[in-house]
C-alpha positions as CSV (number, residue, x, y, z in Angstrom):
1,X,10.3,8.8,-0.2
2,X,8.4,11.9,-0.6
3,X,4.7,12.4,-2.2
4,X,4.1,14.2,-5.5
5,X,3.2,17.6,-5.1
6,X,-0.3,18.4,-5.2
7,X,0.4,21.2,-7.3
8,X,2.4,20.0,-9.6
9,X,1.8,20.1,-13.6
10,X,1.8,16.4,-13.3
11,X,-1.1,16.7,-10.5
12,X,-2.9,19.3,-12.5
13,X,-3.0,17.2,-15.5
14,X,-3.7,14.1,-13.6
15,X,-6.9,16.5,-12.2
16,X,-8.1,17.7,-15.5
17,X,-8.2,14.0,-17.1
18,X,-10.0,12.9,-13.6
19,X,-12.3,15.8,-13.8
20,X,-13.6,15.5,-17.6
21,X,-14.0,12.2,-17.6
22,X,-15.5,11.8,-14.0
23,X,-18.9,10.4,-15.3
24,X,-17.0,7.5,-17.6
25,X,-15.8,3.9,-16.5
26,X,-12.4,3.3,-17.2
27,X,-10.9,1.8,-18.8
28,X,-11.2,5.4,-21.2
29,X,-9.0,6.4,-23.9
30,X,-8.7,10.3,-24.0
31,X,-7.2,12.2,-27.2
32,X,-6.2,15.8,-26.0
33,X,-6.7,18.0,-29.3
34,X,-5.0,20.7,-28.5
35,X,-2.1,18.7,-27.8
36,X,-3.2,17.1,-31.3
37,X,-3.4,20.3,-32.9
38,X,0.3,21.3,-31.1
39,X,2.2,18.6,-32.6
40,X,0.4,18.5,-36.1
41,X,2.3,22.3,-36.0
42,X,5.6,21.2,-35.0
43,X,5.6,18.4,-37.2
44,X,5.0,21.2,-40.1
45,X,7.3,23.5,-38.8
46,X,10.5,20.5,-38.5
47,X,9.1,19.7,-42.6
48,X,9.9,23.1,-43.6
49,X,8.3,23.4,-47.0
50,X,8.3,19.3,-47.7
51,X,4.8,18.3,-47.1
52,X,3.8,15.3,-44.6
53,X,2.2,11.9,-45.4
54,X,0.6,10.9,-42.7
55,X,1.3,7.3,-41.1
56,X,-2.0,5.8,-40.8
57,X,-0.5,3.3,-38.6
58,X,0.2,5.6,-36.1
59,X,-3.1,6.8,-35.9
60,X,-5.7,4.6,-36.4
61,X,-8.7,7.0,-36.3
62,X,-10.3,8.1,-39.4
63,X,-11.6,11.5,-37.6
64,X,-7.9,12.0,-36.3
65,X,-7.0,12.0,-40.5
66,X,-9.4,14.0,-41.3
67,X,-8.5,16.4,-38.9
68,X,-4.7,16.3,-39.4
69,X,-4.9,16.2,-43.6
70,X,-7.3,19.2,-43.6
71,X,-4.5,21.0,-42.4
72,X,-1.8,23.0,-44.5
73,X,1.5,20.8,-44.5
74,X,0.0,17.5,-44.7
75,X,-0.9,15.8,-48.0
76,X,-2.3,12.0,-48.3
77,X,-1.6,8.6,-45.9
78,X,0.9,6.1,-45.9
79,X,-1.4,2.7,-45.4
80,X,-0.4,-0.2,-43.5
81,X,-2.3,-2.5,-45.4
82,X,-4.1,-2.2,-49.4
83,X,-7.7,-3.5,-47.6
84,X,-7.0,-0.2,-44.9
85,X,-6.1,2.1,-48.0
86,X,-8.9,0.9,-50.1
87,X,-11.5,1.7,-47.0
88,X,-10.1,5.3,-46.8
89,X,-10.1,6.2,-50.4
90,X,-13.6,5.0,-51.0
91,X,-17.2,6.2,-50.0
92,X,-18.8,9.5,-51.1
93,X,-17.0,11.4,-48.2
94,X,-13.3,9.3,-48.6
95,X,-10.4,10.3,-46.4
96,X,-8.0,11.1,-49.1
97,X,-7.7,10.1,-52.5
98,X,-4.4,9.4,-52.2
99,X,-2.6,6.8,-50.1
100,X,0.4,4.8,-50.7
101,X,0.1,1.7,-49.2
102,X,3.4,1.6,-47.0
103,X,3.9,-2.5,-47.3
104,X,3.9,-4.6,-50.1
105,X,0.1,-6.8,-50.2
106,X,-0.3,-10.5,-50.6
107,X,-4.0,-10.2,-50.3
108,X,-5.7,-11.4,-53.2
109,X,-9.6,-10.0,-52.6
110,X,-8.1,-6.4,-52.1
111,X,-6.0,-6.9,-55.1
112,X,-9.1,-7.7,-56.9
113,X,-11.2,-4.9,-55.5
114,X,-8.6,-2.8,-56.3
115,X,-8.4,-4.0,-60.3
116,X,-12.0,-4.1,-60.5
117,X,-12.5,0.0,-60.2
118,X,-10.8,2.5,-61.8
119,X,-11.1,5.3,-59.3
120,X,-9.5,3.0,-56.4
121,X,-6.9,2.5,-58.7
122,X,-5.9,5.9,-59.5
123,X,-6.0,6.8,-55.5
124,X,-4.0,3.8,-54.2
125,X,-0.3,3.6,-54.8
126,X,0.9,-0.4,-54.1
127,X,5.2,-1.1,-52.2
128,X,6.7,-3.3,-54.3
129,X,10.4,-4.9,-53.7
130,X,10.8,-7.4,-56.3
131,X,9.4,-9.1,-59.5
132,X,7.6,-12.3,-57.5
133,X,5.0,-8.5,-56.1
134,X,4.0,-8.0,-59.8
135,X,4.1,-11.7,-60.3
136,X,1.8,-11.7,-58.1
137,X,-0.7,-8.9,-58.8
138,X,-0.8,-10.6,-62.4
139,X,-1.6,-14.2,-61.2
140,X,-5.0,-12.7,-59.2
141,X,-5.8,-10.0,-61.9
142,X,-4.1,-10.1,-65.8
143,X,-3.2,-6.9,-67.1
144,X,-6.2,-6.7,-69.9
145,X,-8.4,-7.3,-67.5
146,X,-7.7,-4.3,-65.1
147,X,-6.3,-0.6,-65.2
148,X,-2.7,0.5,-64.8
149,X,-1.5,-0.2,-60.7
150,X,0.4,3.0,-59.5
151,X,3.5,1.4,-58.1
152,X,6.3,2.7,-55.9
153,X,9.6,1.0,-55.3
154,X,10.6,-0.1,-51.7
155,X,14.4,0.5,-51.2
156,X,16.0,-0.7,-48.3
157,X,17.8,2.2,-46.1
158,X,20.0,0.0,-43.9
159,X,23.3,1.0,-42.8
160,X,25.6,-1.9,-44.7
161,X,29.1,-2.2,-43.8
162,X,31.9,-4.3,-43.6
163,X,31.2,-5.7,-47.2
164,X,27.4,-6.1,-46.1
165,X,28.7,-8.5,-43.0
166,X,27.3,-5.6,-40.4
167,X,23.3,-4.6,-40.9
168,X,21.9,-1.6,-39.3
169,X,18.8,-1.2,-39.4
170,X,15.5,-3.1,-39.8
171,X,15.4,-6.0,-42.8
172,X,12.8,-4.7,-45.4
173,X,13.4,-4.6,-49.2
174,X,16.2,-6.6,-50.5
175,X,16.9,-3.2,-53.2
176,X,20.1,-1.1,-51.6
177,X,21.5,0.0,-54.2
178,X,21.1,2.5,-57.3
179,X,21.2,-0.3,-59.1
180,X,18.9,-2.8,-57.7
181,X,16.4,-0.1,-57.6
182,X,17.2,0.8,-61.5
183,X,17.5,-3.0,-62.1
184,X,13.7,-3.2,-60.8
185,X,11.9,0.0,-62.0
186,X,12.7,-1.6,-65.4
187,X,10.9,-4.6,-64.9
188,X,8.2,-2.8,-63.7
189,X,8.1,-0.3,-66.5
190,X,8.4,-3.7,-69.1
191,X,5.4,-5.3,-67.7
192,X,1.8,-4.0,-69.1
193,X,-0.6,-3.5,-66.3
194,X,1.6,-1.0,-64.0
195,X,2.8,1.9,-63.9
196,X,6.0,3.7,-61.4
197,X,5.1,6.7,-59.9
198,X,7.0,6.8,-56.5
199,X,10.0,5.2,-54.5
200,X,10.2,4.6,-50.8
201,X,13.6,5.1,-48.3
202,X,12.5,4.3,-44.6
203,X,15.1,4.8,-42.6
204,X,14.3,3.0,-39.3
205,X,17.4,2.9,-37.6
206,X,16.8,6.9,-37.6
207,X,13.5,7.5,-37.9
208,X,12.5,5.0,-35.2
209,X,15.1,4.7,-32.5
210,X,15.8,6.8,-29.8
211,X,19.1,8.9,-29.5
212,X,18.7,10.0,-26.2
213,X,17.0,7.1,-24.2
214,X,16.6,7.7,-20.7
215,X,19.3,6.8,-18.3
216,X,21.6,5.6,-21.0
217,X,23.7,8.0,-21.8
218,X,26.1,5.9,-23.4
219,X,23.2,4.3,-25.9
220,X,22.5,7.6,-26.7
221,X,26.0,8.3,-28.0
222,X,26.3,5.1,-30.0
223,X,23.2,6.0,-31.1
224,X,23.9,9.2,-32.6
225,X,27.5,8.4,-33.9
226,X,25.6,5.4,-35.8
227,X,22.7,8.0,-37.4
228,X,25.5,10.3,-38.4
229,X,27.2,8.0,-40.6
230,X,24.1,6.5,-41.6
231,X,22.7,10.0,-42.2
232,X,25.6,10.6,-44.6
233,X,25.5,7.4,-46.2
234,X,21.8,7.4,-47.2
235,X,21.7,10.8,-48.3
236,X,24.1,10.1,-51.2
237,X,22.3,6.6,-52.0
238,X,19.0,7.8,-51.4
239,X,19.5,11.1,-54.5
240,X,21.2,8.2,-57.0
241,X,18.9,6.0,-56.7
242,X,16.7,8.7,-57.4
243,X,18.7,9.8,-60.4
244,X,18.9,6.2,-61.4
245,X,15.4,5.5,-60.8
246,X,14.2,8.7,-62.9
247,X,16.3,7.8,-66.1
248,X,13.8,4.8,-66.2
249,X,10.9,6.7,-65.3
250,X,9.5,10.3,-64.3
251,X,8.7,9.8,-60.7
252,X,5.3,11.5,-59.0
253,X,7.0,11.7,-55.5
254,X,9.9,10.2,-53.4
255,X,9.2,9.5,-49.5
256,X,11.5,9.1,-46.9
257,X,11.6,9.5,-42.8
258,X,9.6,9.5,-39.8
259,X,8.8,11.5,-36.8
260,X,12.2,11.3,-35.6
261,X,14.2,12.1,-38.9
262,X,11.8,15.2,-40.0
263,X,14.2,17.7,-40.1
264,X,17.2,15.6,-41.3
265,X,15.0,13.8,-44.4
266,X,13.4,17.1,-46.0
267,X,16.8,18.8,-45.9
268,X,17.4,16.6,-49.3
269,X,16.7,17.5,-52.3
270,X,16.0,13.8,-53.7
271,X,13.0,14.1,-51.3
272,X,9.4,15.2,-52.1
273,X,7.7,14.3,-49.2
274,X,8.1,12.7,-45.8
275,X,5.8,10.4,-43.8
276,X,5.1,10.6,-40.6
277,X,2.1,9.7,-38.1
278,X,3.7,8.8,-34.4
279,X,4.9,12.0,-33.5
280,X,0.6,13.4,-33.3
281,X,-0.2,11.5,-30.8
282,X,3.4,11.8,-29.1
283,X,3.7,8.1,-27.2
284,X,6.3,7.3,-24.7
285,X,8.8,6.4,-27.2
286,X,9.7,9.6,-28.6
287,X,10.4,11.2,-25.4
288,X,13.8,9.9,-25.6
289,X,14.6,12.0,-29.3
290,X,16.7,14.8,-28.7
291,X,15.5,16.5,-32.5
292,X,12.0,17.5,-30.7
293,X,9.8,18.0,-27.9
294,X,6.2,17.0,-28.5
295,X,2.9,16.6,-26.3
296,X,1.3,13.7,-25.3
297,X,-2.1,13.7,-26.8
298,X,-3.2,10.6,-25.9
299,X,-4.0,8.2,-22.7
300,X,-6.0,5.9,-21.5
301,X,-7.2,5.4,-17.9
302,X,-7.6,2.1,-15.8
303,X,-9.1,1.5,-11.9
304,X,-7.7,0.5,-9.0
305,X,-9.5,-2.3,-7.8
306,X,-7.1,-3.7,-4.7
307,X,-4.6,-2.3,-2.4
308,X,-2.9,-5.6,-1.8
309,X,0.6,-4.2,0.6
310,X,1.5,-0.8,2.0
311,X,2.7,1.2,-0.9
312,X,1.0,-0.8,-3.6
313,X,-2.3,-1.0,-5.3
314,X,-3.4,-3.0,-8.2
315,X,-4.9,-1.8,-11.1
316,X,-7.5,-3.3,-13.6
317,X,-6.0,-4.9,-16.8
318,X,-3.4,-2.3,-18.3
319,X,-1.6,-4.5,-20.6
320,X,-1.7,-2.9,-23.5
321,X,2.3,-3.7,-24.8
322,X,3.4,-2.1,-27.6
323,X,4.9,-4.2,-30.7
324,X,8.5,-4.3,-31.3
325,X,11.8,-6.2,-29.4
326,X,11.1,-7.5,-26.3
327,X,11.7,-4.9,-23.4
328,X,10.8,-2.7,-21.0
329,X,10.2,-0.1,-23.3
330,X,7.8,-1.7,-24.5
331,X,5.6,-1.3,-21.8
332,X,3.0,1.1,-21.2
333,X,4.1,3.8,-18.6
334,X,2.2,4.5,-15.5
335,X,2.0,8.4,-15.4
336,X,-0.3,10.1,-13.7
337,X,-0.4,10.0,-10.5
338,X,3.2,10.3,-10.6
339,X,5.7,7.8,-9.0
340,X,3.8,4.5,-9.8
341,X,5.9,1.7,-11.4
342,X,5.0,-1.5,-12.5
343,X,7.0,-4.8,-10.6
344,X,9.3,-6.4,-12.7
345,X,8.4,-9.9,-11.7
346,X,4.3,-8.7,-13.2
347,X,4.8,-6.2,-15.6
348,X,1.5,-5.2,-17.1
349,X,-1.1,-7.4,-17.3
350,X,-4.1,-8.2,-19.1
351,X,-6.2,-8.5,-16.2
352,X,-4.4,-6.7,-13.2
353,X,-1.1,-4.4,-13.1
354,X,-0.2,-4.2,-9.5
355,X,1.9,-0.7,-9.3
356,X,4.6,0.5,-6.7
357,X,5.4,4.0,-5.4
358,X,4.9,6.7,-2.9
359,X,1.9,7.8,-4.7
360,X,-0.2,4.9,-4.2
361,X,-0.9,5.7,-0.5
362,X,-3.0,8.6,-1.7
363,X,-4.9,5.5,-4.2
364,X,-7.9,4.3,-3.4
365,X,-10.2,1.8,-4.4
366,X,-12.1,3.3,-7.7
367,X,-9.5,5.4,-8.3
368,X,-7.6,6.5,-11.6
369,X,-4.6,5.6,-12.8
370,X,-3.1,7.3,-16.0
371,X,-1.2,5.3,-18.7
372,X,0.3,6.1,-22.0
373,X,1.4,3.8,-24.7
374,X,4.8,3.3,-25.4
375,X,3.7,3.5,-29.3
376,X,1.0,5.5,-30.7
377,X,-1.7,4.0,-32.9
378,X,-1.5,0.8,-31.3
379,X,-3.6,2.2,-28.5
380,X,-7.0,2.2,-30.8
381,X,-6.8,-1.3,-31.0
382,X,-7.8,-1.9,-27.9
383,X,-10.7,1.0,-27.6
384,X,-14.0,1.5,-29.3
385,X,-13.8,5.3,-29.3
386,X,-11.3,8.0,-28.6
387,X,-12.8,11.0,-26.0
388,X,-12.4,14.2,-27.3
389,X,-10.8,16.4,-24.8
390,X,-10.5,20.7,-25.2
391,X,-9.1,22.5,-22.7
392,X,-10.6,20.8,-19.5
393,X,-13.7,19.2,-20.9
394,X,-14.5,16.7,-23.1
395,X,-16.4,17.3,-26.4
396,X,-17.1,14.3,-28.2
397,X,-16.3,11.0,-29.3
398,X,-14.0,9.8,-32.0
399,X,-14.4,6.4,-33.2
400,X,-11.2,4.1,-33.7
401,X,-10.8,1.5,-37.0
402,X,-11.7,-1.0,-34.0
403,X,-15.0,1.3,-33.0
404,X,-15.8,1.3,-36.9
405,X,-15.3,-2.7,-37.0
406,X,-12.0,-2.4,-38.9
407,X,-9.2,-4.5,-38.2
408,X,-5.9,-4.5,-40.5
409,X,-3.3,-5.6,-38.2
């Protein structure tokens, strides 16, 4: 088995990380911005004219929004949770003043905080997918006792066939069709205390799976047959339930997509906006979309601390697993130096990853070994602080929602 070259563009990245961070301890977490700054423009670029919602989820760094919103082509977050969306819509200096929280909420004291201020309630849009939501919001605050609640209608974008026997696609929102999603923007337009402004169409089983996965060629064509007739099929539910949606109510905005559907989702006229957050940072994920080729941005860096066997050395901790099935893709990859792999019978650990390959005769103890996460805001939860990095040295620190003592997974 041959070594890496030296001078390889995996070596000179691998040298530029281990250079600017030299006087750090791992583990680090690096953000490269003008990697950042590269896929913020290709993101625009795929979007056309549609602007770009950013997926807070995918980011988890309220320096990282600033950044990305202050730039033409992107226009307020999609939240992950209302106590999140509250925290970046408040203060004298907020993030945005306008965030659609992407989920519906069961938690009371943000419902409550968010009833007992009218500003928060004109910045925060709430996901709703059936009566028991509103239900709900009434039980914890009545309508005379608050302001109107933007709300915007979840509708599921699952591929349905065989008479609904066959589901593709991930199991959100029970409203499919034109007219569960009229059927539903009535009740909400009945009830005093709310008010539609916005419907939702997430198409996962485009958006988020890879239709070119590596060394599956025949995945990748199932793949791709499947999002075609999906594509097809969503696109002419996704406008009526628009059209059905608007007969009921004028509607402020209708979001669709993801990093991997950019192009296809703002093709539609039905669509004002589309969200999408992942593709920034650029994890290992989406190096198996075909639509786009983006730059990793971020990575984090871990020691070796044992050479247990010829050909093997043993890294601190490392286990940072992504959420999601069950599966190797799951798994953070090993990437610079190149030609590490994890063992199957370890995987990654949480306190050791012991890694295999030709490069790990040139490891030595105290060494660096380059990882990035399979997904992409999932890495801030396990740092304080994101390293700044611009052109070969770092500038700053960026603190993550961990780093700023927020937690909302």
């Amino acid at each position: 088995m041959s070594l890496p070259s030296t001078d390889s563009p995996g070596e000179r990245e691998r040298a530029r990380l281990d250079r600017a961070t030299a006087a750090l301890d791992p583990p680090v977490a690096v953000l490269d911005l003008d990697a950042l700054d590269a896929n913020a423009d290709d993101l625009v670029r795929r979007a056309g004219s549609t602007p770009i919602r950013v997926a807070s989820k995918s980011v988890r760094a309220r320096g990282v929004l600033r950044r990305v919103l202050a730039r033409p082509g992107f226009s307020g977050v999609l939240a992950y949770s209302l106590p999140e969306a509250l925290w970046l819509v408040g203060g004298e200096e907020p993030v945005t003043t306008d965030a659609v929280v992407g989920y519906p909420t069961a938690d009371r004291a943000a419902l409550r905080a968010l009833a007992a201020d009218e500003a928060l309630a004109a910045r925060v849009t709430l996901m709703v997918d059936s009566v028991a939501h509103l239900d709900l919001v009434d039980a914890v605050v009545p309508p005379g006792r608050r302001p109107d609640l933007r709300i915007c209608l979840d509708v599921d974008a699952s591929l349905r066939v065989a008479g609904g026997r066959v589901h593709v696609g991930v199991r959100r929102s029970p409203v499919h069709s034109p007219a569960d999603a009229a059927a539903l923007a009535r009740q909400v337009v009945a009830r005093p205390g709310f008010r539609l402004v916005g419907v939702m169409v997430y198409e996962a089983q485009i958006a988020g799976v890879q239709d070119a996965p590596a060394q599956r060629p025949v995945r990748g064509l199932a793949v791709r047959g499947m999002q075609a007739v999906s594509g097809r099929e969503l696109a002419a539910r996704r406008a009526a339930v628009v059209a059905a949606v608007s007969e009921v109510a004028p509607l402020e905005f209708v979001n669709g997509g993801g990093t991997g559907s950019v192009e296809r989702t703002s093709a539609e006229a039905a669509v004002t906006e589309v969200a999408a957050g992942s593709g920034l940072y650029h994890p290992a994920l989406f190096d198996g979309y075909r639509a786009f080729t983006g730059r990793p941005a971020a990575f984090y860096a871990v020691p070796v601390t044992r050479a247990p066997s010829p050909g093997t050395v043993t890294v601190a901790g490392g286990g940072w697993i992504a959420s999601g099935p069950p599966g190797a893709d799951r798994l953070p990859v090993p990437t610079y130096p190149a030609g590490l792999r994890w063992l199957p019978a370890e995987g990654v650990g949480e306190v050791q990853t012991p890694l295999r390959g030709a490069s790990a005769t040139r490891l030595s103890i105290g060494d660096r070994v380059w990882f990035r996460h399979a997904k992409a805001g999932e890495i801030c939860e396990h740092v304080d602080e994101l390293h700044l990095l611009s052109g070969d040295a770092l500038t700053g620190t960026m603190p993550t929602y961990r780093g700023e003592g927020r937690s909302f997974g």
